[in-house]
Structures are given as structure tokens and as C-alpha cells.
matplotlib code that plots the C-alpha trace (Angstrom):
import matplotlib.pyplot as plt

x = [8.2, 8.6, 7.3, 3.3, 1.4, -2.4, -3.6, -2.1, -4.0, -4.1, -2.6, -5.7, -3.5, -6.2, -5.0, -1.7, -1.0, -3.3, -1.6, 2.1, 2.6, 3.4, 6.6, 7.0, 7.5, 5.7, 6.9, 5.3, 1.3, 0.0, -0.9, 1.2, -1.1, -4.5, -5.0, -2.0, -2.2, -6.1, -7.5, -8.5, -6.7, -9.3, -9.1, -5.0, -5.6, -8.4, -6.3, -3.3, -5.0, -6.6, -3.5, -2.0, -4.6, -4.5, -0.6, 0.6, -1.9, 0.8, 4.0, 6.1, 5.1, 7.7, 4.9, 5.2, 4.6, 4.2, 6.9, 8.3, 5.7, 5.3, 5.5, 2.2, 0.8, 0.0, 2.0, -0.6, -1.1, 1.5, 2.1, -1.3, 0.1, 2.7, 0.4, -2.1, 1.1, 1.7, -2.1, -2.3, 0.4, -0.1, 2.4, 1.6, 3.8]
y = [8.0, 4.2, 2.7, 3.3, 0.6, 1.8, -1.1, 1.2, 3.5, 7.1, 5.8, 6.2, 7.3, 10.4, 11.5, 11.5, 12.5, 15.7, 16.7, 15.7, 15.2, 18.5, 17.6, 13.7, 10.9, 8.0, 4.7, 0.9, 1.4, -2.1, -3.8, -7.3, -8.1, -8.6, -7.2, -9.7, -12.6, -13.3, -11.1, -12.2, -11.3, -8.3, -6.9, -6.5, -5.0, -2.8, -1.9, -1.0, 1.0, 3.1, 3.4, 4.9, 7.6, 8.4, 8.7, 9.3, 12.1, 14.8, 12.7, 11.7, 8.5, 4.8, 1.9, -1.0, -3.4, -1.9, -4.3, -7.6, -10.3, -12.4, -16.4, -18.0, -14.9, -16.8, -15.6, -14.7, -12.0, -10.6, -10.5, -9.3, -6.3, -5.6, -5.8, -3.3, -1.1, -1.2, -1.3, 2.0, 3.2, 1.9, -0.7, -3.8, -6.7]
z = [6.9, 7.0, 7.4, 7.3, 8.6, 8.0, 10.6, 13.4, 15.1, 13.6, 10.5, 8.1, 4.9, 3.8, 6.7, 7.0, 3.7, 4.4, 7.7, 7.0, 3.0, 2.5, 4.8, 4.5, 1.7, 2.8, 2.1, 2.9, 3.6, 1.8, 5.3, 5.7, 9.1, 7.0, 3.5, 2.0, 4.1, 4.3, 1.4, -2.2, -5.0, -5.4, -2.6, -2.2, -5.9, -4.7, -1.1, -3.0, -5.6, -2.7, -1.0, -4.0, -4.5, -1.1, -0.5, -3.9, -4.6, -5.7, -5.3, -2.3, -2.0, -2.3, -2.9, -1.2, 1.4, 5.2, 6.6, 5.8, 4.0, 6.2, 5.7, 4.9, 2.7, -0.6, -3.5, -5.5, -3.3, -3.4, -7.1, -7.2, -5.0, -7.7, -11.1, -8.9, -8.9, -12.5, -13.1, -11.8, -13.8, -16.7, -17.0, -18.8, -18.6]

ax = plt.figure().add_subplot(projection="3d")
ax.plot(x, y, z, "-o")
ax.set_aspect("equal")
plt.show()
């Protein structure tokens, strides 16, 4: 499913992942509307991170932004966004 946009209504990705993940890869799900645009560095590291245990939990899950980044979303967000990624999975650069 792509993409998941957890601002949208009924998106809440605990949720989705319990009713459809057993029949759905998710892909997208790090919000471009709020989290990257207007959030610190933490908390796109912290939103990712809880997007990941919520739709990877047990696999079918493509990381990544919800939709296109939009202009004017500082770019430390957004590499904050990928180094949560490989935080999480234990890759260091």
C-alpha cells in the first residue's frame, strides 16, 4: 500500500499493520505535511523509529517518506530521517 500517509484519518500505523499486514506491504508512512518540515532533528528520528516498529514489526514494510519532500523541509531533516533508518538497523556510516 503506497503510499501511507499517517496524518490521514484512519491511518494510525498500529493499526493498519494489525488489520491489513497480514495482506499488505506498506510503503511511505514518515509524514512530509508536519513531522519533516517543522520537526527537530529528534523528533523525525523518534517518528521514524516508531513508524518502523509499528509497520515493520514482522516484515512487509518499504521505509520511506509518505510522498514527495516537499520544498522548504530543511535538509537536516531529512537526513536525519535516513540515519534513524540505519540507526535502527544497525548501520553506521
Amino acid at each position: 500500500m503506497n503510499p501511507v500517509q499517517t496524518s490521514a484519518r484512519g491511518m494510525v500505523p498500529d493499526e493498519i499493520k494489525r488489520e491489513f499486514g497480514g495482506e499488505l506491504c506498506f510503503s511511505g508512512g514518515v509524514d512530509v505535511q508536519q513531522v519533516l518540515p517543522k520537526a527537530t532533528v529528534r523528533q523525525v528520528k523518534d517518528e521514524v523509529k516508531h513508524v518502523l516498529d509499528a509497520l515493520g514489526r514482522g516484515g512487509g514494510y518499504i521505509p520511506g517518506p509518505a510522498h514527495n519532500i516537499q520544498f522548504g523541509t530543511p535538509p537536516q531533516n531529512v537526513v536525519a530521517m535516513y540515519e534513524a533508518m540505519d540507526e535502527y538497523f544497525g548501520v553506521r556510516p
